[in-house]
VOGU-712063 format. One record per residue (C-alpha): residue number from 1; residue in three letters; x negated, y, z negated. Coordinates in steps of 0.05 Angstrom, whole numbers, always signed. Example, Ala and Ser with C-alpha at 12.3 -4.5 7.8 and 13.67 -1.06 7.14 Angstrom:
2
@seq: 1&type: Ala&c1: -246&c2: -90&c3: -156
@seq: 2&type: Ser&c1: -273&c2: -21&c3: -143
***
This chain:
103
@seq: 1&type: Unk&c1: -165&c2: +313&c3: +788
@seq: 2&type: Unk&c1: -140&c2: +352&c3: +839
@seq: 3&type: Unk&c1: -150&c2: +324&c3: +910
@seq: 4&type: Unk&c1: -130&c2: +360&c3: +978
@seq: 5&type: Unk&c1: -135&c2: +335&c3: +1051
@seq: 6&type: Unk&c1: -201&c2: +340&c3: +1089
@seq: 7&type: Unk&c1: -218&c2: +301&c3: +1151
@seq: 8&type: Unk&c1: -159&c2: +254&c3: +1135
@seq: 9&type: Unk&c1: -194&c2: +229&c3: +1071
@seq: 10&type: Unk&c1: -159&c2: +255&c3: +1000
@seq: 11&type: Unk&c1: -217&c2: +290&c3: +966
@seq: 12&type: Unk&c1: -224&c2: +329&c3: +906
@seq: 13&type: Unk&c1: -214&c2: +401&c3: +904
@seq: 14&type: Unk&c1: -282&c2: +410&c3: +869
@seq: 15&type: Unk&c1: -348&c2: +377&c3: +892
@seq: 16&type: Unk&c1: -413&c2: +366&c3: +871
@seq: 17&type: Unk&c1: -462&c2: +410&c3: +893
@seq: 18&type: Unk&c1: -553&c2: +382&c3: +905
@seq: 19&type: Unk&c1: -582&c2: +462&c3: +910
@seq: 20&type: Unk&c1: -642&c2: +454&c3: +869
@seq: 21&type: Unk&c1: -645&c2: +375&c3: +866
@seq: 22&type: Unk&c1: -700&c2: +345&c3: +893
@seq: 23&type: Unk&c1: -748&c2: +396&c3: +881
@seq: 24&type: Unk&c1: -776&c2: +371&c3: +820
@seq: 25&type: Unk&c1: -800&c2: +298&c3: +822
@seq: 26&type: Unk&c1: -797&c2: +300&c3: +738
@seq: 27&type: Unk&c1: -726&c2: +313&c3: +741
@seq: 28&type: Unk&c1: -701&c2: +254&c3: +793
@seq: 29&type: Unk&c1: -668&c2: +202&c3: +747
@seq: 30&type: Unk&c1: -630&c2: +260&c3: +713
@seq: 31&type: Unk&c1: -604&c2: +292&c3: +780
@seq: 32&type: Unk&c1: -594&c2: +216&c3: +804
@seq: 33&type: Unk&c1: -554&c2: +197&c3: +735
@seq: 34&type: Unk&c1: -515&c2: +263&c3: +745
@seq: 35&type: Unk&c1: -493&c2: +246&c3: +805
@seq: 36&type: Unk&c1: -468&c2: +180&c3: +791
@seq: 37&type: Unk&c1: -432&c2: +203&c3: +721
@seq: 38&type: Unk&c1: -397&c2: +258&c3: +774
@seq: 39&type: Unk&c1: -373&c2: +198&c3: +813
@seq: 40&type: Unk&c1: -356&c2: +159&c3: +750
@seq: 41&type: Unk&c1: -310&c2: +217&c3: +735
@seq: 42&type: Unk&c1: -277&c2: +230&c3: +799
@seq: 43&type: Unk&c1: -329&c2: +279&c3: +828
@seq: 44&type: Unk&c1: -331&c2: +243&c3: +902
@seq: 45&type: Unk&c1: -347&c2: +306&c3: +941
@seq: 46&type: Unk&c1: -420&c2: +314&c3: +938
@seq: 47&type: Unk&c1: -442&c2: +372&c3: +985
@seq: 48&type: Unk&c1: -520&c2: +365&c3: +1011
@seq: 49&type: Unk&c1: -559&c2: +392&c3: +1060
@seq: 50&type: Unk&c1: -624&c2: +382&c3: +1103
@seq: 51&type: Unk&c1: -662&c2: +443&c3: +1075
@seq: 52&type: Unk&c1: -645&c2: +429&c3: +995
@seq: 53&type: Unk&c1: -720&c2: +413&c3: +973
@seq: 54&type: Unk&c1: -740&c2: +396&c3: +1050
@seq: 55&type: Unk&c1: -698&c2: +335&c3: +1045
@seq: 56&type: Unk&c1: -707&c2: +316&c3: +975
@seq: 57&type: Unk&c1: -632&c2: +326&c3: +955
@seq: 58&type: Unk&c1: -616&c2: +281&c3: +1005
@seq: 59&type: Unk&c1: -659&c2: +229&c3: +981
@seq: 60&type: Unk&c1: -629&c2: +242&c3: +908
@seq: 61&type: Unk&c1: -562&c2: +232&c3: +940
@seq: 62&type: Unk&c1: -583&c2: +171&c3: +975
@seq: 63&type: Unk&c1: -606&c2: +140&c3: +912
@seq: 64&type: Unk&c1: -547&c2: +161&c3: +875
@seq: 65&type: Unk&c1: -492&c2: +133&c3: +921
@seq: 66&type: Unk&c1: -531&c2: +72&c3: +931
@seq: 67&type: Unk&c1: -490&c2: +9&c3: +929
@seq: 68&type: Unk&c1: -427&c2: +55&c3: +916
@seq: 69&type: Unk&c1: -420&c2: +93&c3: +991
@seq: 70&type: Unk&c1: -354&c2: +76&c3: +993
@seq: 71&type: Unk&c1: -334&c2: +123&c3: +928
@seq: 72&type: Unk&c1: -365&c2: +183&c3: +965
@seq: 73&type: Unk&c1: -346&c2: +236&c3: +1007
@seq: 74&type: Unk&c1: -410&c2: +271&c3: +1034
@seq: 75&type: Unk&c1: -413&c2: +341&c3: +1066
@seq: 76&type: Unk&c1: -483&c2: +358&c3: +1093
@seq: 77&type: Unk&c1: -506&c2: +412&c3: +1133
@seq: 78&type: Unk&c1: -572&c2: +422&c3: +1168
@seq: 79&type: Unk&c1: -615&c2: +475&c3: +1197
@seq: 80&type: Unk&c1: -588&c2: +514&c3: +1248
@seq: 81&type: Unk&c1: -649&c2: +498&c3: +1289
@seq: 82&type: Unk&c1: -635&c2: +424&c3: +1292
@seq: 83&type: Unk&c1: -626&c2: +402&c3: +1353
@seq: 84&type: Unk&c1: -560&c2: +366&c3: +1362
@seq: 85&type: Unk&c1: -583&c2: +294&c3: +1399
@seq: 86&type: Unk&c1: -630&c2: +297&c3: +1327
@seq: 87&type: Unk&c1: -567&c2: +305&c3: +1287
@seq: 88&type: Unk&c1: -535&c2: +237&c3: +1308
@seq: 89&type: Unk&c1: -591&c2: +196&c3: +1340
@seq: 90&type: Unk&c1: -627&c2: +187&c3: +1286
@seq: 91&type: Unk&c1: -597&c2: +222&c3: +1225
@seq: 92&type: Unk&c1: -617&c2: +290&c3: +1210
@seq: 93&type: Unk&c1: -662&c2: +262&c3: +1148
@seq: 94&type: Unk&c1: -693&c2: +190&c3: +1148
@seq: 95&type: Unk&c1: -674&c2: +199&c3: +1075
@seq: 96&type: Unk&c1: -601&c2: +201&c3: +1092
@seq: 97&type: Unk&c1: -609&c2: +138&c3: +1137
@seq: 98&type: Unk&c1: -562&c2: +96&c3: +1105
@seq: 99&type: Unk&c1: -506&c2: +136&c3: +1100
@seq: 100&type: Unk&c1: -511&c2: +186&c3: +1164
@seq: 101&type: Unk&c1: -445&c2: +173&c3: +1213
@seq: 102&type: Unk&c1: -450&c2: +113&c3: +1268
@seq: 103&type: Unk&c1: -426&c2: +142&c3: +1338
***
């Protein structure tokens, strides 16, 4: 795969995207196992934000990375409405709790 330079991590050119996951509560183990084959395969970019399903990608992100953090590279993004001291102190989702940034 493919990698280039982001942030001074090697990561791969193409990512995994979460639009859509989380919305349906019927689909969670599949978006959670498709997730996890991604990283099985190299996918370590998984992209995510705040308003995919309210929070809900996040959460399918959270329990797909569980135990294997260290194999992913997350990119989030969150509403432009957030205030920043929300952002950082405490993480933008309580969802994303155990892998939002330490400062």
């Amino acid at each position: 795969m493919q990698t280039i330079e982001l942030g001074g991590a090697s990561v791969p050119r193409i990512g995994q995207g979460t639009w859509y996951m989380g919305e349906n509560t019927g689909q969670r183990q599949a978006e959670v196992r498709a997730l996890r084959e991604g990283l099985d395969l190299g996918m370590t970019l998984i992209d995510t934000a705040e308003m995919y399903a309210e929070g809900g990608a996040e959460e399918v992100v959270g329990q797909a990375i569980h135990g294997r953090r260290d194999e992913a590279y997350l990119v989030s993004k969150i509403y432009p409405t957030t205030p920043a001291p929300r952002v950082f102190k405490p993480p933008a989702s309580a969802a994303c709790a155990d892998w939002a940034p330490t400062l």
